[in-house]
ZAMARMI-14877 format. One record per residue (C-alpha): x negated, y negated, z. Coordinates in pm, 1 decimal, decimal comma, always signed. Layout:
! residues N
X Y Z
...
//
This chain:
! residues 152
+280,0 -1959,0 +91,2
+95,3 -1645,9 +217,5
-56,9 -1434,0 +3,2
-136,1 -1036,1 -16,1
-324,1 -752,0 -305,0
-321,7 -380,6 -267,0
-645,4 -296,6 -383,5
-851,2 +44,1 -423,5
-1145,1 +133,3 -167,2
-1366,0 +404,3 -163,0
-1459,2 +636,8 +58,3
-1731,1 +872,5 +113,4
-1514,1 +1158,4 +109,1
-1442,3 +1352,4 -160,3
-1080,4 +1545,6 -274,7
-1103,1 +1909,6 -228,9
-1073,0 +1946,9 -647,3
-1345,8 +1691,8 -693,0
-1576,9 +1933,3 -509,8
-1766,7 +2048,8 -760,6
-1772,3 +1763,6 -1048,2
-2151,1 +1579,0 -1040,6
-2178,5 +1365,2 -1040,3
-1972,8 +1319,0 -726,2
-1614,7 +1156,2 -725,9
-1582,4 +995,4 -427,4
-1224,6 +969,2 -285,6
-1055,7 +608,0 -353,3
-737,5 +478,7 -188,2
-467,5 +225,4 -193,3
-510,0 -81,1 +104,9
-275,1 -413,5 +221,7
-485,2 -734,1 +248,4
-350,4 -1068,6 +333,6
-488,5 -1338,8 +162,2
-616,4 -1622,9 +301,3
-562,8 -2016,1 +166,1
-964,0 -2020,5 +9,7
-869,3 -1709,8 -148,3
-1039,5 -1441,9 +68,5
-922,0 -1155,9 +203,0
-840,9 -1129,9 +580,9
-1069,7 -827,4 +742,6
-852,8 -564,2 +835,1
-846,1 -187,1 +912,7
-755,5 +115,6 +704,3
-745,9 +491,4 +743,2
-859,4 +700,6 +459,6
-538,9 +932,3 +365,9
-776,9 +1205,0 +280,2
-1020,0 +1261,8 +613,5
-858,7 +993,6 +861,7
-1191,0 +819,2 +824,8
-1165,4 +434,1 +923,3
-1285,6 +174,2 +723,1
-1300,2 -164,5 +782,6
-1172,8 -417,6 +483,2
-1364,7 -751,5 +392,9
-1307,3 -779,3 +33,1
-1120,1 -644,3 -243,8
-1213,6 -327,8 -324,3
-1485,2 -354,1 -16,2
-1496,4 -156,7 +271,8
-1721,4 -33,5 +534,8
-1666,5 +293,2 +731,8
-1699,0 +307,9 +1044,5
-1842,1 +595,3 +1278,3
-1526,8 +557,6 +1533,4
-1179,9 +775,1 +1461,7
-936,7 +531,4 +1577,8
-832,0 +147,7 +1645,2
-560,9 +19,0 +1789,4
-512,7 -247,0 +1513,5
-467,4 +1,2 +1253,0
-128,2 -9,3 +1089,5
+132,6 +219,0 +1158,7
+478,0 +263,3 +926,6
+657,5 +342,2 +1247,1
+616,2 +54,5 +1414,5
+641,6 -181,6 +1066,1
+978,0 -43,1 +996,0
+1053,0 -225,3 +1358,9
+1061,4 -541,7 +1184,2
+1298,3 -467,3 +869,1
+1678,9 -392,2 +901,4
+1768,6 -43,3 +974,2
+2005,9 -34,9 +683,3
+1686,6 -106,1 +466,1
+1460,7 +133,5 +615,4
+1772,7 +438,2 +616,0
+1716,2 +326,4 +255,1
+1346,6 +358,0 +233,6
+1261,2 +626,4 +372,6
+1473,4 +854,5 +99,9
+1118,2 +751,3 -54,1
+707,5 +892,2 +48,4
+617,5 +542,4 +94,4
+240,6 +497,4 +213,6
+128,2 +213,5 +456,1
+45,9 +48,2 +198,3
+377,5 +11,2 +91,3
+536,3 -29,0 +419,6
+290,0 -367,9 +482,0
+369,9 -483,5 +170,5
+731,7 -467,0 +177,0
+727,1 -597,9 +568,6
+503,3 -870,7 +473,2
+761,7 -977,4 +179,3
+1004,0 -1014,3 +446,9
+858,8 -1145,0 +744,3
+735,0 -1406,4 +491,6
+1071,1 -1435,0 +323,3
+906,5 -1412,7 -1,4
+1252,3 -1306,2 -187,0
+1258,6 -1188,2 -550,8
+907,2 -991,0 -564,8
+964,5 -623,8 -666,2
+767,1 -358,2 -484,5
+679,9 -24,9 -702,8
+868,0 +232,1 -459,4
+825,6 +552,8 -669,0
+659,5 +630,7 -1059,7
+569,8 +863,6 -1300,4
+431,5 +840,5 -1660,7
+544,7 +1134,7 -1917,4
+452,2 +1115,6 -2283,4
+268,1 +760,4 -2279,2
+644,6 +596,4 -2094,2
+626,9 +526,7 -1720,6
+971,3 +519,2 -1554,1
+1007,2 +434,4 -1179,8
+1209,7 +265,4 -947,7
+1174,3 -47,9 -728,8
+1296,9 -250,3 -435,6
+1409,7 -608,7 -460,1
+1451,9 -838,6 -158,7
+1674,1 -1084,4 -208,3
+1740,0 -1229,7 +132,6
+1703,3 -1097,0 +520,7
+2027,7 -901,4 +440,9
+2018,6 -841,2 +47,3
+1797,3 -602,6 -127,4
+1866,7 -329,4 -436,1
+1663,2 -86,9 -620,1
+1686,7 -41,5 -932,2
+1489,0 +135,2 -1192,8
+1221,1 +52,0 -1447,2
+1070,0 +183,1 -1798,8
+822,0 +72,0 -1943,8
+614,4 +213,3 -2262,8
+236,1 +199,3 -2214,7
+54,8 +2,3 -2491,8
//
């Protein structure tokens, strides 16, 4: 069965709040990797949701910028909601979901990989995170329900 992570990578940009901390925070964000059958991660592209930077994926949490501002195998939520029912993605998009998110979810279905939850929105108040999520159950089943958990 095909596997996936969402994993952090850095950039070498840094958030506009950041600016002045040293040492310097450099800007991390969330990537979709597909996982191979020896256990390595597929390279990929991803765009840096802070300066549209691209960086090319080889490893979790390992990426390499590159100097160019586009590629044409870069994802793009418009045309992954394509492949998911529009019933579903009416649904989603009541949420900010980033690519991320998008590949994730479209990969759970493409690969009919039913019964995996996928974190849609969160917040933590007071040490309890509450959040909802979406649950594919078949090619025309899903719900979303909500979660609470208390951090340990």
């Amino acid at each position: 069965m095909p596997a996936y992570v969402k994993h952090l990578i850095e950039c070498n940009c840094v958030l506009k709040q950041f600016e002045a901390i040293q040492p310097t925070v450099w800007h991390k964000f969330v990537v979709f990797s597909v996982v191979d059958d020896n256990g390595d991660v597929k390279p990929s592209y991803a765009k840096c949701n802070n300066c549209q930077g691209i960086h090319r994926v080889t490893e979790v949490g390992v990426a390499e910028k590159l100097k160019k501002e586009s590629s044409p195998t870069l994802p793009d939520i418009e045309e992954l909601k394509t492949g998911l029912p529009e019933k579903l993605v009416t649904l989603l998009e009541k949420y900010t979901l980033d690519v991320s998110t998008w590949q994730e979810i479209r990969f759970l279905y493409d690969n009919e990989q039913w019964g995996k939850p996928v974190v849609l929105d969160k917040e933590t108040e007071d040490g309890e995170t509450h959040g909802k999520y979406l649950l594919l159950v078949g090619k025309t089943l899903w719900k979303i329900d909500g979660f609470s958990t208390e951090d340990i």
